[in-house]
N, C-alpha and C positions, 0 to 999 in steps of 0.2 A: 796476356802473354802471346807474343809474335812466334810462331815454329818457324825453321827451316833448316836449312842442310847445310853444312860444309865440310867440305873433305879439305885437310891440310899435307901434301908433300911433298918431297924434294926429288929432283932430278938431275942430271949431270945435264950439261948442258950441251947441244950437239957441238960438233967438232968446232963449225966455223963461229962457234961461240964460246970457244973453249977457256977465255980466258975470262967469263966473268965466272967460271966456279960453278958450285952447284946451283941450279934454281929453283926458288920457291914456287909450288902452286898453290893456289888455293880456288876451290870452286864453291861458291857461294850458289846454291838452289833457293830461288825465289820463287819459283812455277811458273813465273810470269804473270801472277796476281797482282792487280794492284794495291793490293789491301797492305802489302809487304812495302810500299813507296816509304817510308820510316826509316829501312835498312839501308838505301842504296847512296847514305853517309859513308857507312863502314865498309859499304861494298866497294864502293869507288876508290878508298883512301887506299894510295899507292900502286892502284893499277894500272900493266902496263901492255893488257892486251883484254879482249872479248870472246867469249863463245856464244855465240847466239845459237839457244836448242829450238828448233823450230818442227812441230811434230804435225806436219800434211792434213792428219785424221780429224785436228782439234778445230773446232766451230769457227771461234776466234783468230788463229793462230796469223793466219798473215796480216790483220792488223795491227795484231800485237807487234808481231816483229815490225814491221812499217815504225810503227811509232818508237820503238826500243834503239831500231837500227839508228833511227832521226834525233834520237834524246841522245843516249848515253855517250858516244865515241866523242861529238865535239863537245858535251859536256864536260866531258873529261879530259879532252886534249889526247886523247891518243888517234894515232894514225891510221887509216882503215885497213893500213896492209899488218897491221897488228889486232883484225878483228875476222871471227870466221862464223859460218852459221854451218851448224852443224844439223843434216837434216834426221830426223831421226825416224825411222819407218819402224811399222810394226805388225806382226804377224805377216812375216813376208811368205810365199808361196814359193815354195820350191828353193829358197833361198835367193832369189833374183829380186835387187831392187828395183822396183820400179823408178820411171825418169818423171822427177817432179820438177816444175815449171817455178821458178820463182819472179819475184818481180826485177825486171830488167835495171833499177834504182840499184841492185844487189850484185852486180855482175862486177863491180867492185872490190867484191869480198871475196876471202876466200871458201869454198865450202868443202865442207865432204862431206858423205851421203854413207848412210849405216845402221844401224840398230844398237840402242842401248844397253843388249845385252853384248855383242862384240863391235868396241870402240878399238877394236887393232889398227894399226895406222894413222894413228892421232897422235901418238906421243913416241 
């Protein structure tokens, strides 16, 4: 048995988007394990944007994303101005994010930079 996360809900959609109605979320947590590669059928079907969580502290992490950023969008067909890497810091000091470096490949994307305990300003 495969674990993982997903959160399912809905949102009004911003103004200059007002006329497709509410909009569906859904955030699919795969940890970025490969072990989870099985899921990302059901992950993909009907997507029409990316979050890429990208966490500074983790061993792996900018390979991972390297390789994620390079798979999944043109697998998918969606457009990079419909994909964002969200960097997620932790245990910040004094509250001040530090300014993390990403790979120039990614300047592309949109990001925002924050902590997974306040994601204000994302949605």
């Amino acid at each position: 048995v495969i674990s993982f996360s997903i959160i399912d809900f809905e949102r009004e959609a911003p103004a200059s988007m007002a006329h497709f109605g509410k909009i569906n979320i859904e955030f699919w947590d795969v940890s970025g394990d490969l072990k989870y590669e099985k899921c990302y059928g059901p992950i993909q079907q009907d997507a029409n944007g990316i979050i890429f969580v990208y966490d500074p502290t983790s061993k792996n992490a900018e390979e991972l994303l390297i390789q994620f950023v390079n798979m999944f969008p043109k697998a998918m067909g969606i457009h990079p101005k419909n994909c964002m890497i969200y960097v997620n810091h932790h245990n910040l000091q004094g509250g001040n994010i530090p300014n993390t470096t990403l790979p120039k490949s990614f300047d592309h994307l949109v990001r925002h930079d924050g902590t997974a305990e306040d994601a204000s300003g994302i949605f």
